[in-house]
C-alpha positions as CSV (number, residue, x, y, z in Angstrom):
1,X,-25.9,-15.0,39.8
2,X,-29.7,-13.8,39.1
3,X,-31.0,-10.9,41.5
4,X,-34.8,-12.5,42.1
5,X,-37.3,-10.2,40.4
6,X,-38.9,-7.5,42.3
7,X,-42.6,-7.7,43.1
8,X,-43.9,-4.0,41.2
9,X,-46.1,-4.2,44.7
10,X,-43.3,-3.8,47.0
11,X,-42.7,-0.1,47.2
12,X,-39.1,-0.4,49.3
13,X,-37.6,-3.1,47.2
14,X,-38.3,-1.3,43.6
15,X,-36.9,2.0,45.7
16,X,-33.6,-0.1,46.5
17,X,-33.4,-1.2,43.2
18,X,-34.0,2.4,41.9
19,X,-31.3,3.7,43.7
20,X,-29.0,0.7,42.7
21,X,-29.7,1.3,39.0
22,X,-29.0,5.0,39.1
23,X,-25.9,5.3,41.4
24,X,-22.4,7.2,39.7
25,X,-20.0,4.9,38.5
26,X,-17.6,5.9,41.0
27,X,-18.3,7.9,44.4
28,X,-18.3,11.5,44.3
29,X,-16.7,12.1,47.6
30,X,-13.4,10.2,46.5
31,X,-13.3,13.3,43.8
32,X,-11.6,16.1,44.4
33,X,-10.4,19.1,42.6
34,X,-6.9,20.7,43.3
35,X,-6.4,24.0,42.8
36,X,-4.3,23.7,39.5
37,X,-7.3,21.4,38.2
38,X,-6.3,18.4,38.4
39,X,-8.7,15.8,39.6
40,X,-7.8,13.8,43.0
41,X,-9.4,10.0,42.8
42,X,-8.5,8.2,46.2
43,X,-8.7,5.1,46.2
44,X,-11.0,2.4,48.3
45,X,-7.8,0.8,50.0
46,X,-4.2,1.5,49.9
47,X,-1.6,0.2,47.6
48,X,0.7,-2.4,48.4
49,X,3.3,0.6,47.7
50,X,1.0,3.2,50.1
51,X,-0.5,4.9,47.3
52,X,-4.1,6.2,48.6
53,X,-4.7,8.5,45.8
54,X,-4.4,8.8,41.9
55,X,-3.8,12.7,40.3
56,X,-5.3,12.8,36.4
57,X,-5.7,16.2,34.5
58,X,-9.5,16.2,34.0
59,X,-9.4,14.9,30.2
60,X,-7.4,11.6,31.4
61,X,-9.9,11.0,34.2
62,X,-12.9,10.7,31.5
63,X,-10.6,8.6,29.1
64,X,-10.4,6.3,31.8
65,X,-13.9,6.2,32.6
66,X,-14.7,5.9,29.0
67,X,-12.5,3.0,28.8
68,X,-14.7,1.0,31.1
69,X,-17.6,2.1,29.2
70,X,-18.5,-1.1,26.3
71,X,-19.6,-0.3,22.6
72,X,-22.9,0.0,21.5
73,X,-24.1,-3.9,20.7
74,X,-20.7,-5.3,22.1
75,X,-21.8,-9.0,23.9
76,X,-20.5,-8.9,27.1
77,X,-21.2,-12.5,28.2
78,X,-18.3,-15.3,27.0
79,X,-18.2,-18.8,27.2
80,X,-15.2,-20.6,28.2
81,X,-14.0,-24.4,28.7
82,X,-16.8,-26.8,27.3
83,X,-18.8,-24.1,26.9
84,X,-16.4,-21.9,24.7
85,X,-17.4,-21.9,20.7
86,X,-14.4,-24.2,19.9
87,X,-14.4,-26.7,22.8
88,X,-13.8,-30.2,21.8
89,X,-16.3,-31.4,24.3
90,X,-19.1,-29.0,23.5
91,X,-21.1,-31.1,21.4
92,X,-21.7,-33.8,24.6
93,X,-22.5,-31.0,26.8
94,X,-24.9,-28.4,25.0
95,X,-27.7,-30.1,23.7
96,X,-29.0,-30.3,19.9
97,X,-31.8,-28.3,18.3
98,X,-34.6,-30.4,17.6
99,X,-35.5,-30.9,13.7
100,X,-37.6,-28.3,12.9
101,X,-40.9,-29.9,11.4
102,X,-42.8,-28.1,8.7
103,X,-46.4,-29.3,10.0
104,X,-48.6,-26.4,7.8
105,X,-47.0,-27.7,4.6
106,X,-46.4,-24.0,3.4
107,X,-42.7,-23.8,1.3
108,X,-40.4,-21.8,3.4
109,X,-39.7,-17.9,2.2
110,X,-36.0,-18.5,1.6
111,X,-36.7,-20.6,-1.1
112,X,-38.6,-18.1,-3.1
């Protein structure tokens, strides 16, 4: 789902969205550092086993993060069922390119 676009005009809405854009990745007070170094991450809710909290040595903890993190010009949006590239029924559902018409008469470059 589409956000609606923010009128440039409407000083509170574009601050919302500011502070939307640049929020952390994960909340800073569920950090914490123990004294040996390793970084405490609680968690939003418990575990069904009643874990609250995950322990990583600092290096795992930005692994992890990293991980989450896509690669440069990686598409993140996928089609599946008639939509998917290799649907049986995609042809009926996504509609044809219309012919394209030369109407200047000029050869196209390819062909040179």
């Amino acid at each position: 789902m589409q956000a609606p676009p923010v009128e440039g005009t409407n000083r509170a809405a574009v601050d919302r969205l500011c502070r939307y854009v640049c929020r952390p990745p994960l909340s800073t007070e569920r950090l914490s550092l123990r004294e040996d170094g390793q970084v405490v991450l609680g968690l939003k809710r418990r575990w069904r086993d009643g874990t609250r909290a995950i322990v990583l040595s600092p290096l795992d903890l930005i692994a992890r993060l990293r991980a989450l993190v896509p690669p440069p010009r990686f598409h993140m949006l996928r089609y599946q069922g008639v939509l998917a590239p290799h649907s049986a029924a995609r042809a009926q559902v996504v509609p044809k390119r219309p012919p394209s018409s030369c109407t200047n008469g000029s050869p196209s470059r390819a062909s040179s």
